[in-house]
Residue, then its C-alpha position, 0 to 999 in steps of 0.5 A: x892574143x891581140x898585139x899592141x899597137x904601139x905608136x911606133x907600130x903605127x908610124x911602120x904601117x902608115x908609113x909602108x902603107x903610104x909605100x905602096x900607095x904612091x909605089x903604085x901610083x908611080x908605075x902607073x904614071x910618066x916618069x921623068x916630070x915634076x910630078x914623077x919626082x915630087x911622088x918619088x920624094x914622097x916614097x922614099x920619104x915614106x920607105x925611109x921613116x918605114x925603115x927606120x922605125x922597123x928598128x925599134x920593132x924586134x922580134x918577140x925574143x926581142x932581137x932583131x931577126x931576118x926582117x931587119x937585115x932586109x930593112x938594111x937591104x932595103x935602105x941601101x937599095x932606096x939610097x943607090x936609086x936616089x943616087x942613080x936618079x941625080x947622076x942622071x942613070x935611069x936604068x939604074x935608077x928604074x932597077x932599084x927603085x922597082x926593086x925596092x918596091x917589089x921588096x916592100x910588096x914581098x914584106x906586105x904579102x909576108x906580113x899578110x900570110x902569118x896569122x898571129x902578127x898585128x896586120x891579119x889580127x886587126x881583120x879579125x877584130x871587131x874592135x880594130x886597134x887593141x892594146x888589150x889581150x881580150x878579143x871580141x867578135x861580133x858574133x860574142x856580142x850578138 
């Protein structure tokens, strides 16, 4: 069965996606300049509007399930790094937001790893986005 990706659904992905882009980009770089802190607006703008669509994604019973309560976890550890960040707490600051990020990662690999959600069903679609339950292959069109 092929998932529908829903506008929301999509926001999540590109918004996550987004995540681990710039979550990368920040570790590989100097911390501490103008661009450090406009890439870390970006991120955290990224992870809060991927949290909070995470919310309106629920579980096939649809309730909310483990996933969400590490969404809250995660909302909570991006605040108290901005807030580390402005009080001027580097350490704190790196240790949050590293934190977070390895979150994000561990989410990524968690999604990755269950065949049936949305994300490892688009890789085995020849068609990529489906709203449709019917799956075609190209081997059945060839």
């Amino acid at each position: 069965m092929t998932l529908a990706w829903t506008p929301l659904i999509i926001l999540h992905v590109v918004c996550a996606g987004y995540g681990v882009v710039f979550g990368i980009i920040q570790l590989g770089r100097r911390k501490g300049d103008r661009p450090h802190r406009i890439l870390g607006w970006i991120w955290v703008i990224a992870m809060a509007l991927a949290i909070a669509s995470s919310f309106g994604i629920l579980t096939m019973t649809g309730t909310f399930g483990v996933l969400h309560g590490l969404s809250l976890f995660t909302a909570c550890t991006v605040a108290l790094g901005v807030i580390q960040a402005r009080r001027g707490r580097m350490s704190s600051h790196r240790a949050f937001m590293a934190g977070s990020f390895l979150g994000l990662i561990g989410a990524l690999v968690g999604v990755l790893a269950v065949p049936t959600r949305r994300v490892p069903q688009l890789a085995n679609t020849s068609r990529g986005f489906s709203s449709s339950s019917s799956r075609s292959s190209l081997h059945q069109r060839w």
